[in-house]
C-alpha positions in Angstrom: 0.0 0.0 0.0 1.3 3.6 -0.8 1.1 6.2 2.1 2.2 9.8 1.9 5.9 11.3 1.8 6.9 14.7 2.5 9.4 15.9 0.2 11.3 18.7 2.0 12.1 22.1 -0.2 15.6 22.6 -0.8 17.4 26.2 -1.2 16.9 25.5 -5.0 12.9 25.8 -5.0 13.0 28.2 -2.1 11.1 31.9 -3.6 9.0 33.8 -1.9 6.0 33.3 -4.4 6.5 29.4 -3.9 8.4 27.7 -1.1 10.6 28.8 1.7 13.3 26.3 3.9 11.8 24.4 5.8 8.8 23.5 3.7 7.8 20.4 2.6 5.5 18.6 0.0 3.3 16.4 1.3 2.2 13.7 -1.8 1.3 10.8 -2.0 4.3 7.9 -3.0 2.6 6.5 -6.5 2.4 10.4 -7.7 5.9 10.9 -8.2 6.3 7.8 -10.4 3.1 8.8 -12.6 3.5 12.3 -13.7 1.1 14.9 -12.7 1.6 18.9 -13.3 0.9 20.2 -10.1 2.2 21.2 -7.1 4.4 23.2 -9.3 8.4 21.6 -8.8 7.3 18.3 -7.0 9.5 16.0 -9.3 12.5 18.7 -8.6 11.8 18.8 -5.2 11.9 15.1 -5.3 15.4 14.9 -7.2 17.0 17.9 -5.3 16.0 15.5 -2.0 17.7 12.8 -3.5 13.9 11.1 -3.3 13.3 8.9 -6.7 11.0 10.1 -8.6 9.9 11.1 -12.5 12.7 13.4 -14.1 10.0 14.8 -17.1 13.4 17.2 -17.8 15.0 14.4 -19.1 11.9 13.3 -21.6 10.6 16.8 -22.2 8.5 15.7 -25.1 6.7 13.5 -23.0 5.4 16.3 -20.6 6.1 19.3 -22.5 2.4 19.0 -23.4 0.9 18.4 -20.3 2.0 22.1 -19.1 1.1 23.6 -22.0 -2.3 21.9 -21.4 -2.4 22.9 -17.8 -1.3 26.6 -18.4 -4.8 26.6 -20.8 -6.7 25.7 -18.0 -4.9 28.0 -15.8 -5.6 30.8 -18.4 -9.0 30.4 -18.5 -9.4 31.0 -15.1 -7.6 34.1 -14.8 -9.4 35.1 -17.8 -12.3 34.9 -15.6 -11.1 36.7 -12.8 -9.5 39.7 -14.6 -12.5 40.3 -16.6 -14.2 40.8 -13.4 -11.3 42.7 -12.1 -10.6 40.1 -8.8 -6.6 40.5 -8.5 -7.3 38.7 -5.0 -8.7 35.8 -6.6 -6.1 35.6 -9.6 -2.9 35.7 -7.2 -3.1 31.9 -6.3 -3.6 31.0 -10.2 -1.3 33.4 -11.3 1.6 31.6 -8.9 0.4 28.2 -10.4 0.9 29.7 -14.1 4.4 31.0 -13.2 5.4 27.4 -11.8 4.2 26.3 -15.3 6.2 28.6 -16.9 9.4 27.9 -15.2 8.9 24.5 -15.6 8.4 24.9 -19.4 11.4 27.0 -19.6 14.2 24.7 -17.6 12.4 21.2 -19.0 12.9 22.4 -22.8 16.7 23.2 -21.8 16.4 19.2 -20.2 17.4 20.6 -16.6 15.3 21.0 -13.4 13.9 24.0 -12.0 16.1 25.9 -9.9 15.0 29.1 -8.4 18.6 29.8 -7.9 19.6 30.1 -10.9 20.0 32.4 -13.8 17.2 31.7 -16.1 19.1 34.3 -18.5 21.9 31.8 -19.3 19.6 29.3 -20.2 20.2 28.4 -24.2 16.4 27.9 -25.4 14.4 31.5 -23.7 12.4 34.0 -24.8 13.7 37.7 -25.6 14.6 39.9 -22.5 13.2 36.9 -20.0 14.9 38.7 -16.8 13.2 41.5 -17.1 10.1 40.5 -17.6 10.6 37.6 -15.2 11.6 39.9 -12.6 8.4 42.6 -13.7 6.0 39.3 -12.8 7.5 38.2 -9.7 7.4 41.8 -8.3 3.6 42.2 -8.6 2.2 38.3 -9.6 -1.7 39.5 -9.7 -1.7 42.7 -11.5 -3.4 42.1 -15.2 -0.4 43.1 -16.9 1.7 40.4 -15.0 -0.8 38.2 -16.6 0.1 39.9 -19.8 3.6 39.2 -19.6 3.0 35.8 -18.5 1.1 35.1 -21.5 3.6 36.0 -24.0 6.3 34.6 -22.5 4.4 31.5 -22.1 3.2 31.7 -26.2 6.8 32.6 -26.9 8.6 29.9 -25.3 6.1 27.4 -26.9 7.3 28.8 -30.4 10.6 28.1 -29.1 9.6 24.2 -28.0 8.0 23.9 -31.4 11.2 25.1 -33.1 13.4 23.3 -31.3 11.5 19.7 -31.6 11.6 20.8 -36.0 15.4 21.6 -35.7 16.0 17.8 -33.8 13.3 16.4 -36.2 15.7 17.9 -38.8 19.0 16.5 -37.3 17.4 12.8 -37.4 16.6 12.5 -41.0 19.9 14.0 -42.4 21.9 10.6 -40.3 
C-alpha cells in the first residue's frame, strides 16, 4: 500500500511566491512515479531531495504538453477573474501559471527547476526573460503580470516547437 511522503524544499525551489526552507511537499508515494503537473516543482523537489521520482526534464516531449495543457486551464481561469477585475482571486492561479512557466522553460533546456539560478543563461528562452521575469515576480496578480505571463508562455512554446523541428531535422539528415 502507498502512504504519503513529504518531500522537503531545498534552497533551489526556495522563492518567496513558492516555497521557503523548511517547507515540505506532502504527496502521495505513487504520484511521483506517474507524472502529474501540479504542485508546481514536485519532481525537482523530489530529485534535489535525493527522493526517486519522475525526471519529465529528461523526456521533455513527454510532458512538455501536459504544461502547455495545464497553463490553458490556468488561463482560462484568470481570464475569468480579470475580466471581473478580482486580482485577489487571480494571485493563487497566477503563482500556479508561473510554476508552469518555469517549468516549461528549464524542462525544454532538459534541466530542473532551480529558483537559484539564472534563467538568462539558459540556451532555449524567450527575448529579455529577466526583465520581464523579474516585472512578474514583483507584482504576480496585477493584469499586466498576466500579460507578460502570457507571451512569455506563447513565446517559449514557439521556441519548443522550433526546437523539436530543428531535432526532427538532425534525425533524417543521419
Amino acid at each position: 500500500m502507498t502512504g504519503e511522503i513529504a518531500i522537503p524544499v531545498t534552497e533551489q525551489l526556495c522563492h518567496s511566491l513558492f516555497y521557503k526552507m523548511n517547507d515540505s511537499l506532502a504527496v502521495k508515494k505513487r504520484s511521483l512515479s506517474a507524472y502529474q503537473p501540479l504542485p508546481p516543482f514536485l519532481y525537482e523537489a523530489a530529485f534535489y531531495a535525493g527522493i526517486p521520482a519522475v525526471r519529465p526534464w529528461e523526456s521533455s516531449d513527454k510532458y512538455i504538453p501536459v504544461l502547455i495543457n495545464e497553463w490553458a486551464g490556468q488561463k482560462h481561469l484568470l481570464d475569468i477573474h480579470f475580466s471581473n477585475r478580482d486580482q485577489q482571486a487571480a494571485l493563487d492561479p497566477m503563482k500556479l501559471s508561473l510554476g508552469v512557466f518555469l517549468q516549461l522553460l528549464y524542462w525544454v533546456n532538459s534541466k530542473p527547476v532551480n529558483l537559484q539560478s539564472d534563467p538568462g543563461e539558459l540556451p532555449i528562452k524567450p527575448v529579455n526573460l529577466k526583465d520581464r521575469l523579474k516585472f512578474i515576480f514583483a507584482r504576480p496578480a496585477l493584469y499586466h503580470s498576466y500579460i507578460q505571463l502570457s507571451e512569455l508562455m506563447a513565446e517559449m512554446e514557439k521556441q519548443y516547437m522550433k526546437m523539436l523541428a530543428l531535432e526532427k531535422l538532425k534525425r533524417k539528415r543521419l
